[in-house]
DSSP file (Angstrom, degrees, kcal/mol; ACC not computed):
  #  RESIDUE AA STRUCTURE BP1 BP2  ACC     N-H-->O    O-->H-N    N-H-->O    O-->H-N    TCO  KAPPA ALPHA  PHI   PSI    X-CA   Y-CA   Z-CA
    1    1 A X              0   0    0      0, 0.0     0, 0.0     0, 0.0     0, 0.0   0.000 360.0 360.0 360.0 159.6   -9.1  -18.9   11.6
    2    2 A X        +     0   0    0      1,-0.2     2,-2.2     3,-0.0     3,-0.1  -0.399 360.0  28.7 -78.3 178.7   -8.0  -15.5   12.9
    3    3 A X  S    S+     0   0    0      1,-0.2    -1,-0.2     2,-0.0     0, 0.0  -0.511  95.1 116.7  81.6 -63.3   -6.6  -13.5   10.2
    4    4 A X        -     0   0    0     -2,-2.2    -1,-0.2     1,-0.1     2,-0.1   0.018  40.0-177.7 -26.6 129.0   -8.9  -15.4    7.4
    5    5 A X        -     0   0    0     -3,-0.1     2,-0.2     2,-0.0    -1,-0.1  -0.734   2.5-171.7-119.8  98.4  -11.3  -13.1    5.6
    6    6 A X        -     0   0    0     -2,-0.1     2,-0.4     1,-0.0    -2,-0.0  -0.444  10.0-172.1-102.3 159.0  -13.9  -14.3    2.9
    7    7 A X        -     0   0    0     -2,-0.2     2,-0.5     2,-0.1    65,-0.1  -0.907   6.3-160.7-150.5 124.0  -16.1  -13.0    0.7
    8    8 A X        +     0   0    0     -2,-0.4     2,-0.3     2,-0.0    -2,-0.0  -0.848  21.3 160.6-101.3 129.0  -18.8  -14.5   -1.5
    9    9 A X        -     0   0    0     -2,-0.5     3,-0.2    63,-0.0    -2,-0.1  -0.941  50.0-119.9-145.9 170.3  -20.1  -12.7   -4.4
   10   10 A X    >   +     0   0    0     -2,-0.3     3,-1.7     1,-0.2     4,-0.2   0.261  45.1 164.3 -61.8   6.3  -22.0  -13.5   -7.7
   11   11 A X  T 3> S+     0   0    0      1,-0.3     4,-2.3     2,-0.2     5,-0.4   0.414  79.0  44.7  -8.1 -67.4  -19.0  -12.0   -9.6
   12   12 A X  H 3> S+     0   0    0      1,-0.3     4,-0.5     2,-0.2    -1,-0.3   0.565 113.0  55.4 -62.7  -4.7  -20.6  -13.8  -13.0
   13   13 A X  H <> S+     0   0    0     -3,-1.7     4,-3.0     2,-0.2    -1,-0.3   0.805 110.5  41.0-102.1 -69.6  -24.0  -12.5  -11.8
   14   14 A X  H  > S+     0   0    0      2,-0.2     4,-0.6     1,-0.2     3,-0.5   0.929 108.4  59.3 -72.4 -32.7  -23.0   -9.0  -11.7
   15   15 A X  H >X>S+     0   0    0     -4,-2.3     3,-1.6     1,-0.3     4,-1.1   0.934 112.6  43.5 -64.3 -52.2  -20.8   -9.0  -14.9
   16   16 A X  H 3<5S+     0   0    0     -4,-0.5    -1,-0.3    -5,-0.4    -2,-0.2   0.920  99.7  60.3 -70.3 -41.6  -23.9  -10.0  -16.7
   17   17 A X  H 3<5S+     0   0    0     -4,-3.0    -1,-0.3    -3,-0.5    -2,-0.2   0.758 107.0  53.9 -61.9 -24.3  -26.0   -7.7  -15.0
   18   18 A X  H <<5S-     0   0    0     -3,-1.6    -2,-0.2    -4,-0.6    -1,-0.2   0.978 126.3-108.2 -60.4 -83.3  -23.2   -5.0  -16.9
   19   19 A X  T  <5S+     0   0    0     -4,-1.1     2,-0.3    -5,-0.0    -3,-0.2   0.349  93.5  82.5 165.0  31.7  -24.1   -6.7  -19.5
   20   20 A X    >>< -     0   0    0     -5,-0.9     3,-0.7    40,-0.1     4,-0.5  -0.771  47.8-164.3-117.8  84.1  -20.6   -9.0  -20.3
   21   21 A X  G >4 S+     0   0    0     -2,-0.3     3,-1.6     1,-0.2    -5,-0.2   0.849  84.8  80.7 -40.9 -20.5  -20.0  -11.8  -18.6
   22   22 A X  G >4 S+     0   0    0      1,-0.3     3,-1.8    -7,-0.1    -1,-0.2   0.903  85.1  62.8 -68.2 -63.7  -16.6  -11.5  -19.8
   23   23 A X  G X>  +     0   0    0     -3,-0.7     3,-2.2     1,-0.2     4,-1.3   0.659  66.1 107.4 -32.9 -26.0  -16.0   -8.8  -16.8
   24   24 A X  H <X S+     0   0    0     -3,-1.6     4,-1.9    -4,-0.5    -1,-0.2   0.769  76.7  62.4 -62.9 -20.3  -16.7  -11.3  -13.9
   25   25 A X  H <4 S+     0   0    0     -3,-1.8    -1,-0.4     1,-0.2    -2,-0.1   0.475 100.2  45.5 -86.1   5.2  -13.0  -11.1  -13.5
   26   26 A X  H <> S+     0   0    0     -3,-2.2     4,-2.6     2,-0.2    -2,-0.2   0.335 100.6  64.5-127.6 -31.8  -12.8   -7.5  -12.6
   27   27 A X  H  X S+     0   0    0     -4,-1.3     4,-2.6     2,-0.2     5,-0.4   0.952 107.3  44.3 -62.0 -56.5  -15.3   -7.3  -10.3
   28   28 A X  H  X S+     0   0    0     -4,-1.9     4,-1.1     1,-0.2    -1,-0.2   0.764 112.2  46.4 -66.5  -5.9  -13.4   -9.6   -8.3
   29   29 A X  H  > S+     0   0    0      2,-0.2     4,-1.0     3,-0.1    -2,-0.2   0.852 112.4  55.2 -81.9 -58.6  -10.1   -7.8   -8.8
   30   30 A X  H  X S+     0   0    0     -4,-2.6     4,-4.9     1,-0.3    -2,-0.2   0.875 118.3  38.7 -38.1 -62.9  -12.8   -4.4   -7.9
   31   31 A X  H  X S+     0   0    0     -4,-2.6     4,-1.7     1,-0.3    -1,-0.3   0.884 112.8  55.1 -63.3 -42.7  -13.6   -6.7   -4.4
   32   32 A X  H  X S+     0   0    0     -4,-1.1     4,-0.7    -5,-0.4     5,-0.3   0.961 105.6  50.0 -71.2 -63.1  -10.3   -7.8   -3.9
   33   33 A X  H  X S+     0   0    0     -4,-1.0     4,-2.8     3,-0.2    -2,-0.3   0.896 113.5  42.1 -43.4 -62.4   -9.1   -4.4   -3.9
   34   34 A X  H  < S+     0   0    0     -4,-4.9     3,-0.2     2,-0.2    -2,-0.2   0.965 114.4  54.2 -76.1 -58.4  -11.8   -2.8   -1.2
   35   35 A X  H  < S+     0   0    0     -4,-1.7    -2,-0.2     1,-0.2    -3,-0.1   0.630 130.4  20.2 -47.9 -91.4  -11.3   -6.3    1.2
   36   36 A X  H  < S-     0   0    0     -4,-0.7    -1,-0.2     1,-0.1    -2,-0.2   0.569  84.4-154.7 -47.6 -44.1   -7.6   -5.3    0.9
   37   37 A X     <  +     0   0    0     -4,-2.8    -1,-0.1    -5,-0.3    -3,-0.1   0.577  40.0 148.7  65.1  27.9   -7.4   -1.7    0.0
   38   38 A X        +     0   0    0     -5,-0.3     2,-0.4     1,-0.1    -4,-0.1   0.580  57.4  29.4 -39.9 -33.7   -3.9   -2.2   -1.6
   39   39 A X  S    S-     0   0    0     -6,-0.1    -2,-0.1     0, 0.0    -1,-0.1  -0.979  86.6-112.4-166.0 117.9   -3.6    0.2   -4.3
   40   40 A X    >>  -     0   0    0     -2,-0.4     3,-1.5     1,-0.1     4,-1.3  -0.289  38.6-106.5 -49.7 135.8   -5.4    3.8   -4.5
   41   41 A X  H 3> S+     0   0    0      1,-0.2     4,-3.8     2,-0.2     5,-0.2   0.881 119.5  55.4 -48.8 -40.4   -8.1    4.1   -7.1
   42   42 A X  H 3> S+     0   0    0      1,-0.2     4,-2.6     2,-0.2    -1,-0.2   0.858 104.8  51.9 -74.5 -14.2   -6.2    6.2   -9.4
   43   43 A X  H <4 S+     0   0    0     -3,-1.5     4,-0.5     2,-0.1     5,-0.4   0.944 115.1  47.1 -58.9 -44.3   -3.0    3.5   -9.6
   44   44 A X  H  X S+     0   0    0     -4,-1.3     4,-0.9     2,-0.2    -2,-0.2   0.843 113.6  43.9 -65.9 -32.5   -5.8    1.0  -10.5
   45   45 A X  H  X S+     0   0    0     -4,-3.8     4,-1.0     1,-0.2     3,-0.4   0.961 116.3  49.1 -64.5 -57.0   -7.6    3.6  -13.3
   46   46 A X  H  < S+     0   0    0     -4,-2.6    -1,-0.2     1,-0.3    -2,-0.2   0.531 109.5  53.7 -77.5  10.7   -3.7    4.5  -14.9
   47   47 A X  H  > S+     0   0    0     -4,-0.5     4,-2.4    -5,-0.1    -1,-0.3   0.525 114.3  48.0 -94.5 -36.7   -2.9    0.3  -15.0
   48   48 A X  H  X S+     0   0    0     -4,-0.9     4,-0.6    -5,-0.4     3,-0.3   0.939 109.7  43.2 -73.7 -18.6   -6.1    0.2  -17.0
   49   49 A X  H  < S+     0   0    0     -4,-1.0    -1,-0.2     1,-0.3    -3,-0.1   0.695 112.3  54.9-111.6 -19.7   -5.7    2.4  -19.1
   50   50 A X  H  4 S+     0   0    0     -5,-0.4    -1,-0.3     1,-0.1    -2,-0.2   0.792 122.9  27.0 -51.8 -43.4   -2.3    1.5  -19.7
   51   51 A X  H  < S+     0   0    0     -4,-2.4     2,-0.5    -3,-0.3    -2,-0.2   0.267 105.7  78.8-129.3  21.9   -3.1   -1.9  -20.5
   52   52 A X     <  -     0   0    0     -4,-0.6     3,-0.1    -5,-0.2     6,-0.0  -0.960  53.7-179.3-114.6 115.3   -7.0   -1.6  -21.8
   53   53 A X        +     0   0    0     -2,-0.5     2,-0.5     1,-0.2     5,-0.1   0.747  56.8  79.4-109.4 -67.3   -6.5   -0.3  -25.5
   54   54 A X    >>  -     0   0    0      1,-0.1     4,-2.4     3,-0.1     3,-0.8  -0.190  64.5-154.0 -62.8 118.5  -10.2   -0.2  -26.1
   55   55 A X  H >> S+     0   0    0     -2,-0.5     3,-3.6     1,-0.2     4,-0.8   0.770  98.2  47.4 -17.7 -93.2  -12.7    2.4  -25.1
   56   56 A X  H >> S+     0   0    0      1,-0.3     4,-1.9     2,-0.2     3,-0.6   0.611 119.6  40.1 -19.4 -62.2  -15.7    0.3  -25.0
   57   57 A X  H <> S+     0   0    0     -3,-0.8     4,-1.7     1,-0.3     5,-0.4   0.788 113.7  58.6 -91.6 -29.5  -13.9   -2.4  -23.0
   58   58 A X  H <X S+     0   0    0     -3,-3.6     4,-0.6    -4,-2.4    -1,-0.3   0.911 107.9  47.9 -50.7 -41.2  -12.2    0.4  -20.9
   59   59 A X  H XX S+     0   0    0     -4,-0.8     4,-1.3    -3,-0.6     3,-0.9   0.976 107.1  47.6 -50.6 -70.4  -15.3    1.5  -19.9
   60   60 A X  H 3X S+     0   0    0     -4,-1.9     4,-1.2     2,-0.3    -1,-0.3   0.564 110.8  53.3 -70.7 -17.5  -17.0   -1.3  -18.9
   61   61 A X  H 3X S+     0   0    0     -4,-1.7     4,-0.7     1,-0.2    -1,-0.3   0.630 103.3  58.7 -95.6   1.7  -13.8   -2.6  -16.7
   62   62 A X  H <X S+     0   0    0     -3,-0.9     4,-1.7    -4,-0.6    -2,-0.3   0.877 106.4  47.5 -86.8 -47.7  -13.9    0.6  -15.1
   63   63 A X  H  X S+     0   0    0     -4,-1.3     4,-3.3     1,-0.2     5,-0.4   0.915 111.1  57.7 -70.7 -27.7  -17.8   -0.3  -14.1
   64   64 A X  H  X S+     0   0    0     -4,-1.2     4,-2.7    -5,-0.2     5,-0.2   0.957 103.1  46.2 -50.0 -56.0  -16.5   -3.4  -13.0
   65   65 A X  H  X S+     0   0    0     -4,-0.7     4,-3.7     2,-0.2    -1,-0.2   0.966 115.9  45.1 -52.9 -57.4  -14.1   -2.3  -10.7
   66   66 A X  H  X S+     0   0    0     -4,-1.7     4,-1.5    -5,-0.2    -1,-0.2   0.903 107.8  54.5 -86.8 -22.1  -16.1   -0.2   -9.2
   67   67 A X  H  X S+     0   0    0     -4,-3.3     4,-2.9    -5,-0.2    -2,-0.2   0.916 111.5  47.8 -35.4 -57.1  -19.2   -2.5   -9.0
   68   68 A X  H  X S+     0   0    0     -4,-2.7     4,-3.5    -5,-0.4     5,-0.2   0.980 109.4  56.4 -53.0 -50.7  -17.0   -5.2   -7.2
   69   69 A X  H >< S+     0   0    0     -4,-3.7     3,-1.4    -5,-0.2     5,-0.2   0.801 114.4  44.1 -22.1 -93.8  -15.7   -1.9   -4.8
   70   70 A X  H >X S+     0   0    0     -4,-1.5     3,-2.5     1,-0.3     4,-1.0   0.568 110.8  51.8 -12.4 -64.8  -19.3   -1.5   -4.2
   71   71 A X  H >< S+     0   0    0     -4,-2.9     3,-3.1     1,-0.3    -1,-0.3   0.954 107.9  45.6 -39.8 -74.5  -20.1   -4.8   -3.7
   72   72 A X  T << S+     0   0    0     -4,-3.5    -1,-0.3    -3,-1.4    -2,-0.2   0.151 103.5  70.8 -87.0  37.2  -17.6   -5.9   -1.1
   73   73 A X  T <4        0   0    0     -3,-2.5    -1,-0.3    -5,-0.2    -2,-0.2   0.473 360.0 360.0 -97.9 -24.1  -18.4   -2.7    0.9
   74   74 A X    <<        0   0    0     -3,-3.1    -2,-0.2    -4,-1.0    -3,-0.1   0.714 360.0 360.0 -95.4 360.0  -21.3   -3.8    1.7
């Protein structure tokens, strides 16, 4: 249908490839954000970091995000 856009990716594929499976859910928030391009990267960093208390886990949803970006650019 017109309007309809889809996009398949491994999301659970690339979070392990990070090396958390745990992530799979932030890559697809990363891809949902570039399909859509709602919200500017830095709204998306200062909500993580806002609601992400730990480094470690900050880090790694910050490669998430931007893995998914990646992803559903291509």
């Amino acid at each position: 249908p017109d309007g309809v856009h889809v996009l398949a990716l491994p999301c659970a594929e690339l979070a392990d490839g990070l090396g958390a499976s745990k992530v799979g859910n932030i890559v697809m928030l990363g891809a949902l954000l570039e399909a859509t391009r709602c919200l500017p990267e830095e709204a998306v960093d200062h909500a993580l970091r806002a609601i992400v208390k730990s480094e470690r886990w900050l880090a790694l949803d910050r490669q998430a995000i931007h893995l998914g970006w990646a992803e559903a650019e291509k």
